[in-house]
C-alpha positions, 0 to 999 in steps of 0.5 A, a space after each residue: 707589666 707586673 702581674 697582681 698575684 691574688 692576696 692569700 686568705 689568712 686562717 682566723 686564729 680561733 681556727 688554729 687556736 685547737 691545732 695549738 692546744 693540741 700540739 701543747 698537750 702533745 708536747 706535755 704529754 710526752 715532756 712529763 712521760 720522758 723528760 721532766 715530771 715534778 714530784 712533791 714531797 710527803 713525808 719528812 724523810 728528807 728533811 731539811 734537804 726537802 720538806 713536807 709538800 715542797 715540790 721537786 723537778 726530776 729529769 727523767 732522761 738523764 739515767 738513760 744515758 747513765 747510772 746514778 751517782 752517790 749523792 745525788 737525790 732519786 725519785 724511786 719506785 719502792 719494792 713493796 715491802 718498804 712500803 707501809 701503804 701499797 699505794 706509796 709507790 714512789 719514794 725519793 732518797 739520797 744514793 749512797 752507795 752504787 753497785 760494788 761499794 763497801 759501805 759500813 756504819 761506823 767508824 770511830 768518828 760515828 761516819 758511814 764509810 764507802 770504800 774506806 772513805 769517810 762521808 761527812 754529812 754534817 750538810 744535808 743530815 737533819 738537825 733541830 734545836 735537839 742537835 743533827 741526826 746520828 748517821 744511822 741508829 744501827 750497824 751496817 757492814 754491806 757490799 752493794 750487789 750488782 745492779 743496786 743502790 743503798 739509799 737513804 733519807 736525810 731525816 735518818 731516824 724517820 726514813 724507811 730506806 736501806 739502812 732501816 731494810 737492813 735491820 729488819 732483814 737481819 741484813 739481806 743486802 738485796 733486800 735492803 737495796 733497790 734496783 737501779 731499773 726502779 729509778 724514776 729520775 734525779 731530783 735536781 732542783 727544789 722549785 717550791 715554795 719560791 722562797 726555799 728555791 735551789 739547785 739539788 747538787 751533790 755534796 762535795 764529801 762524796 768527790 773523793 769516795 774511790 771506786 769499789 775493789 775491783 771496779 
């Protein structure tokens, strides 16, 4: 004889439906504080990489693993004398240089250069019916100080990045850099509006920079 075991009692799902809904605002909750968190754009110093209020995924992981590398585009909070509001306290630019890079404006072909490497930046400088932005609007010679970044926009003559902080600071390279502990995240995918939609890579001008003397 086979003994009949009594029939489990299935929980109602309106009983387990605040269980779930607690569990996913858990796990969002701590996706957007260590993962993922996405950002939208409020100025038009990225141009046309990123426009006014397109809307960017950043990882937030990847830097703990490892530094930034050029040219790749960061979120960012800024040291408050970049700032024009106190309240701007994340910025999103393109590092150009890392910690122990030789970057000057310009050479004879109007470049910037790292480590003797010249940046063709045709593809993410910012252009218009008037023509594509000069790589920088003043003169830089600067080695990049440990534990710093040189960043830029891609709208160089309306962004407040390294290049800007180095002229108004008569070239104080650490002022005109940030710290790499400042970084937020990367910015590797550009997900609104749905038709501009794309991956956020690292232009191939930067595979050939070497590394910095002596690093």
């Amino acid at each position: 004889m086979i003994d009949e075991q009594p029939a489990k009692t299935r929980t109602p799902f309106w009983r387990e439906l605040p269980i779930l809904l607690g569990v996913a605002i858990v796990v969002a909750i701590v996706v957007r504080a260590f993962v993922l968190q996405t950002f939208f754009i409020p100025s038009e110093s990225m141009e046309n990489t990123l426009n006014i209020n397109d809307r960017v995924l950043v990882n937030k992981l990847v830097y703990d693993f490892r530094d930034p590398h050029r040219g790749e585009i960061i979120v960012f909070e800024a040291p408050m004398m970049w700032r024009s509001d106190p309240n701007e306290k994340d910025f999103i630019k393109r590092v150009i240089g890392t910690p122990g890079d030789h970057v000057v404006c310009c050479d004879a072909q109007n470049r910037i250069t790292v480590n003797g490497k010249a940046l063709d930046e045709t593809s993410y400088l910012y252009s218009d019916a008037q023509g594509t932005d000069e790589p920088s609007d003043s003169r830089f010679d600067v080695v990049v100080p440990a534990g710093r970044l040189w960043v830029m926009g891609d709208h160089r003559s309306h962004s407040g990045d390294s290049h800007e902080l180095f002229k108004r600071t008569n070239g104080d390279a650490t002022a005109s850099t940030i710290p790499v502990d400042s970084v937020v995240g990367r910015a590797f995918v550009l997900f609104w509006p749905f038709t501009r939609a794309t991956w956020l890579t690292v232009p191939s001008t930067f595979d050939g920079v070497p590394a910095p003397p002596g690093g």
